[in-house]
C-alpha positions in Angstrom: 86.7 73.3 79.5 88.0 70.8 81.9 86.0 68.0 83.3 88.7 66.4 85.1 86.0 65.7 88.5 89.3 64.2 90.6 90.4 68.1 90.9 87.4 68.9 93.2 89.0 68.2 96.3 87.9 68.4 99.8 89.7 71.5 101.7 90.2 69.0 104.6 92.1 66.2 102.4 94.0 68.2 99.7 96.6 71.4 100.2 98.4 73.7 98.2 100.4 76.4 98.7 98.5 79.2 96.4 96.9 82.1 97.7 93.5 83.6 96.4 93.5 86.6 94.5 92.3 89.0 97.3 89.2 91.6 96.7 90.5 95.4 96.3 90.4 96.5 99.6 90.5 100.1 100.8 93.7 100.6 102.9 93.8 103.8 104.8 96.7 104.8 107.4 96.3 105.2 111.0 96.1 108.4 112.6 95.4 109.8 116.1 92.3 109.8 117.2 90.0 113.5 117.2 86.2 113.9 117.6 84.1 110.9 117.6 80.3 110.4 116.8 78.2 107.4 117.2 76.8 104.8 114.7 74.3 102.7 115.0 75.3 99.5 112.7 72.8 98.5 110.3 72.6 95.3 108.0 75.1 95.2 105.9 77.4 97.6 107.9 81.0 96.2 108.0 83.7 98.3 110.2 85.9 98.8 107.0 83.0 100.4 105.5 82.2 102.7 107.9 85.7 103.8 108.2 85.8 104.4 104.5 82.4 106.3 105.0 83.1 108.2 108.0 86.9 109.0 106.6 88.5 107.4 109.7 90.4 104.1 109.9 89.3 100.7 110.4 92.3 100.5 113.6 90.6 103.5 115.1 87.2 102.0 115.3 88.5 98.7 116.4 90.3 100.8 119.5 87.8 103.1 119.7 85.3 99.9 120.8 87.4 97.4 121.9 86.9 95.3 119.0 88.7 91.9 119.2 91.3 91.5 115.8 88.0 89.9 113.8 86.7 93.4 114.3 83.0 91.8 114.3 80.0 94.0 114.9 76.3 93.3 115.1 73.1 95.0 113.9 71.9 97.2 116.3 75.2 98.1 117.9 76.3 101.5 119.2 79.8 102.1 117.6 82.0 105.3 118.3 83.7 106.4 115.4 86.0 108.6 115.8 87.7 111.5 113.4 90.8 110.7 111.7 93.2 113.4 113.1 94.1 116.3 110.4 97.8 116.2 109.3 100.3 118.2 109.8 101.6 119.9 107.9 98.2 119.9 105.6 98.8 118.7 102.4 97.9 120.6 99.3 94.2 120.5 98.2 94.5 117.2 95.4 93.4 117.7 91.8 91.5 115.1 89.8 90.9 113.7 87.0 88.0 111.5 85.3 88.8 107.8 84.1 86.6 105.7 82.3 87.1 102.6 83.6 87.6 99.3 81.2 87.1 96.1 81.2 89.4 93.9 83.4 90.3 96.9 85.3 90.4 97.3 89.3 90.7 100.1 91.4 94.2 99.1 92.8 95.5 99.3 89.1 94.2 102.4 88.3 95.6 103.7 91.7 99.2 102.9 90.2 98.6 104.2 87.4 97.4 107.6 88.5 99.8 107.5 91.4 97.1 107.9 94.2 96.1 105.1 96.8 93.2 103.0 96.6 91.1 104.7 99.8 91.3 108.3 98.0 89.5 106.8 94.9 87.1 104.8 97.4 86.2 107.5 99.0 86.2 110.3 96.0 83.7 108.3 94.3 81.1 106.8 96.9 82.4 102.9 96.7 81.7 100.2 99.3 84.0 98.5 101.0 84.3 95.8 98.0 86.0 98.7 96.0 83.9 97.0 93.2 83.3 99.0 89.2 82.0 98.3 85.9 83.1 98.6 83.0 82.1 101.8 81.4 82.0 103.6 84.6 82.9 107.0 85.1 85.3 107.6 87.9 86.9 110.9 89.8 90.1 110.2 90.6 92.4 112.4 93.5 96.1 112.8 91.6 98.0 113.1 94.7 97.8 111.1 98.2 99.2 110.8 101.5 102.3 109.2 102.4 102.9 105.7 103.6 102.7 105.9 107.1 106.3 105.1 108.4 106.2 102.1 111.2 106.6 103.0 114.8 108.7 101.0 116.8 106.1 98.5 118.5 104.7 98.0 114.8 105.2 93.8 114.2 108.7 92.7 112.6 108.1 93.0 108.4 110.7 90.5 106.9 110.9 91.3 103.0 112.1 88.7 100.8 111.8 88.5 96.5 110.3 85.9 94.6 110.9 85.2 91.1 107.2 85.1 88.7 106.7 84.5 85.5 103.7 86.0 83.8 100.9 83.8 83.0 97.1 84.6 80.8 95.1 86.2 82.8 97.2 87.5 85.4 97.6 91.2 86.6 100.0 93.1 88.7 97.0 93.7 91.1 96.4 89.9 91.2 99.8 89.1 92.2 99.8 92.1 94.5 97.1 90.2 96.3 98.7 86.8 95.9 102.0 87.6 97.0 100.8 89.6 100.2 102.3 92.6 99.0 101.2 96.1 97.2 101.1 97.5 93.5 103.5 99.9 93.6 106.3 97.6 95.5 106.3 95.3 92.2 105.8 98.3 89.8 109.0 99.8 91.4 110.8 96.1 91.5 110.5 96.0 88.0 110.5 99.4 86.1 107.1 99.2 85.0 105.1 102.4 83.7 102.3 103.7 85.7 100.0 101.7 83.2 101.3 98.3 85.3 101.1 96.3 82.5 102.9 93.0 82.1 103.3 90.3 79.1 102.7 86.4 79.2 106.1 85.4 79.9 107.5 88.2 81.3 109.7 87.6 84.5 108.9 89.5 87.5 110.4 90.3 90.6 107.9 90.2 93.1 108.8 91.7 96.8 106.8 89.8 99.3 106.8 90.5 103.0 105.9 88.2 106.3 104.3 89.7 109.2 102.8 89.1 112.7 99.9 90.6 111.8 98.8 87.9 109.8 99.8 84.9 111.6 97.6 83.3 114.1 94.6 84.5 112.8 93.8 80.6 111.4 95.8 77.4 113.2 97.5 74.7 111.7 95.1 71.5 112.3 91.9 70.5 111.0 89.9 67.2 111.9 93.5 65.6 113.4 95.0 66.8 110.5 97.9 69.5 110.6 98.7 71.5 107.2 102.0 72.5 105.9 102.9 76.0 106.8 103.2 77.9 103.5 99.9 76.5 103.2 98.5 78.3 106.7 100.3 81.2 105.4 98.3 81.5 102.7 95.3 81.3 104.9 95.9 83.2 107.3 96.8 86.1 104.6 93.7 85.5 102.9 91.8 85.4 106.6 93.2 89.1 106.9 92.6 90.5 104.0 88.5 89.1 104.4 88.5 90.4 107.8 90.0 94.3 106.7 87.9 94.8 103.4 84.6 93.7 105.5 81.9 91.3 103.8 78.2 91.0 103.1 75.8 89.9 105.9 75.0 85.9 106.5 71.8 87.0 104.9 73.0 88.8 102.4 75.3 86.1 101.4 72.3 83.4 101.5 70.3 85.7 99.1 73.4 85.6 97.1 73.8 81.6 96.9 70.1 81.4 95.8 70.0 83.9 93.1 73.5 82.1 91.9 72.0 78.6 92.1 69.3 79.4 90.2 70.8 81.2 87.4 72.9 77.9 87.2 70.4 75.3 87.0 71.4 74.5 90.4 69.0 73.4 93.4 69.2 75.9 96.0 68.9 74.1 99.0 72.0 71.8 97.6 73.6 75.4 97.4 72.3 76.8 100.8 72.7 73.6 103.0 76.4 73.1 101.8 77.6 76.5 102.5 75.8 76.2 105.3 77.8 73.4 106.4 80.9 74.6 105.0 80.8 78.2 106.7 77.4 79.0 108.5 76.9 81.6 105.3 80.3 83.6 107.0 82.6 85.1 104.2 85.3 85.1 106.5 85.8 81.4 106.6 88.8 80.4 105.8 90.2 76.9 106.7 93.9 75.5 107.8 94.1 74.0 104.0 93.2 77.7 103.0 89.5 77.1 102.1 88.1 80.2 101.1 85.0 82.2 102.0 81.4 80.7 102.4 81.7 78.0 99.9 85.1 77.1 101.3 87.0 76.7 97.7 90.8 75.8 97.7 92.1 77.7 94.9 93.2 74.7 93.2 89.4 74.0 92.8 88.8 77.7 92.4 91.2 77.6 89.2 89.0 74.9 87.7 85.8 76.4 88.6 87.6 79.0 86.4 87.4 77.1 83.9 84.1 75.9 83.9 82.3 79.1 83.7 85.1 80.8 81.2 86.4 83.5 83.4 88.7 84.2 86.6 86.9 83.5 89.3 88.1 85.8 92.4 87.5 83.4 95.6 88.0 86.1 97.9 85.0 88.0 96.2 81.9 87.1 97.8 80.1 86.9 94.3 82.5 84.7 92.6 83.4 82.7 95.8 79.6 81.4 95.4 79.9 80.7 91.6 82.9 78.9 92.3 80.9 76.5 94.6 77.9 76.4 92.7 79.6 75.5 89.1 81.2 72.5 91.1 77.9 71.6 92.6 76.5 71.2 89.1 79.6 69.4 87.8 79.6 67.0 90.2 75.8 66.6 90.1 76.2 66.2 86.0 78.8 63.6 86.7 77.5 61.4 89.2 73.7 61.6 88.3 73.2 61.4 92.7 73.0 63.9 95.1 74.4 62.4 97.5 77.3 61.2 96.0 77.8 65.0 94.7 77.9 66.1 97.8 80.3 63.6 99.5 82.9 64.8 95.9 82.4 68.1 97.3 83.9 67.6 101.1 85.7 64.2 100.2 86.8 64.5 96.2 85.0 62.7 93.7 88.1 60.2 93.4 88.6 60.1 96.4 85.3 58.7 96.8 84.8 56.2 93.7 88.4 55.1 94.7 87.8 54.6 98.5 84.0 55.0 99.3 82.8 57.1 101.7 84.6 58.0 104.6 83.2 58.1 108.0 83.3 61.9 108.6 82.0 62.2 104.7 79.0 60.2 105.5 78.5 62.4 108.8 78.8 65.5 106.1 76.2 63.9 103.5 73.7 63.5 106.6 74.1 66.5 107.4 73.9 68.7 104.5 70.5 66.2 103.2 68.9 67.4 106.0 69.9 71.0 105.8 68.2 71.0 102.2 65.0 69.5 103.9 65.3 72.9 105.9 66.1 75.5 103.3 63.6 73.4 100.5 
């Protein structure tokens, strides 16, 4: 277990060019538009979900209500959802078949390796738009799907490019899927896997990655004065997307989360609720210039250690493991400093940082700020 404290940096001070291992998320084509009905959103609702629900697209409810490219929505809301459009031809009625799923499995790799798409098992088995299983669940899954929908011409330029990987513990072709912006079957059929995807420590892998508009823009460059590399916003802005698409729990829901977490930790939960707080507002879709991810705003450098510490691959684009992340280094740094306050200024500044240099002025403004949050959520 490493205890190496200098490695909990601030996502305002320290950079890196890794990407998170994005949440499996339920990607569904665009069609034209049909019949609509309305929805009233409830807590919890996200527009991903409802198009998973409703067995539309998230694009068409966007359009549909004039949804800016955050595609927020608010309790209470009237939305119109409207009908995914039948296609034509109509495809064949799609067997199925039951998998058991196992553990370290997601539903993207058991969509390769059934052949089918990620939305038909969503949808064929009742999943939210986390796309989350267990182990030892039962699942129905569709053998045959619809085609990739071919670009139009107004879709944004798609630049593809190949990167060379070589396997590492712990990794999966879905992880690198997600870290490499690009899909399952594009790195199955770059390297002549089966339809199990499974890869070997050391293994070299071709990985086809791809650039688009559709990405960009959705996070800047600067932070506090400070502008970040690009392959760094990049990474951001991709893990920005994918947040934004797959949908994430309420600010409430999140909260609940980050107190149930801290406690199961031995950690104080207002330390946990006032710094995520301060870090995000309790929004899941945070995600800073320096690629700071998701309510506890965790670089993945710091997300690989937080890894460590709690014996297992921590998935910082999940909103559950995003608030282990946060609260394991909460308690580390606690442990290590034996002062609160200090903790806290390791978690926005880096602990070396600050027993090298002291508090800086913006760190001290942070400490004040998140001591009397925890007056507020004591």
């Amino acid at each position: 277990m490493a205890t190496d404290t200098s490695r909990v940096l601030s996502p305002r001070l320290r950079v890196t060019g890794g990407v998170g291992v994005a949440l499996v998320a339920a990607s569904v084509a665009t069609a034209a538009p049909a019949q609509a009905r309305d929805h009233v959103v409830q807590p919890g609702d996200t527009v991903s979900g409802l198009a998973v629900r409703y067995g539309t697209t998230t694009s068409a409810i966007v359009s549909a209500n004039r949804l800016d490219r955050r595609a927020l929505i608010r309790v209470g809301e009237m939305l119109s959802i409207p009908d995914a459009a039948a296609p034509s031809p109509a495809p064949a009625p799609p067997t199925t078949t039951t998998h058991t799923v196992r553990t370290g499995e997601t539903v993207s790799g058991i969509a390769a390796q059934y052949g089918t798409t990620v939305a038909a098992i969503v949808a064929a088995n009742g999943l939210d738009s986390r796309a989350l299983i267990l182990a030892g669940q039962d699942l129905v899954i569709p053998s045959s799907a619809a085609p990739q929908a071919t670009p139009s011409a107004g879709s944004p330029a798609v630049t593809a490019t190949t990167t060379t990987y070589t396997v590492r513990a712990g990794d999966t072709v879905s992880h690198l899927a997600a870290r490499y912006g690009t899909s399952v079957s594009a790195i199955v059929a770059a390297n002549g896997l089966d339809a199990r995807a499974f890869i070997r420590i050391g293994q070299t892998l071709q990985v086809p990655t791809r650039s688009s508009s559709v990405t960009s823009g959705l996070v800047g460059d600067t932070f506090a004065g400070r502008t970040y590399p690009a392959a760094t916003v990049a990474s951001a802005n991709r893990n920005k997307a994918a947040l934004l698409e797959i949908g994430v729990p309420s600010k409430a829901q999140m909260q609940a989360m980050i107190v149930a977490t801290a406690k199961k930790y031995g950690v104080d939960p207002a330390l946990a609720q006032a710094v995520a707080f301060q870090e995000s507002g309790f929004d899941h879709t945070s995600v800073s210039p320096a690629n700071a991810i998701g309510t506890m705003q965790v670089i993945p450098s710091t997300g690989e250690w937080a890894s460590e510490l709690v014996g297992r691959h921590l998935n910082l684009l999940d909103p559950a493991d995003n608030v282990v992340a946060g609260v394991v280094v909460l308690r580390q740094l606690t442990r290590s400093t034996g002062d609160v306050s200090t903790a806290i200024a390791g978690y926005y500044q880096g602990l070396s940082s600050v027993r090298s240099h002291g508090m800086y002025a913006d760190t001290r403004r942070y400490v004040a700020n998140v001591r009397t949050l925890m007056s507020r959520f004591a």
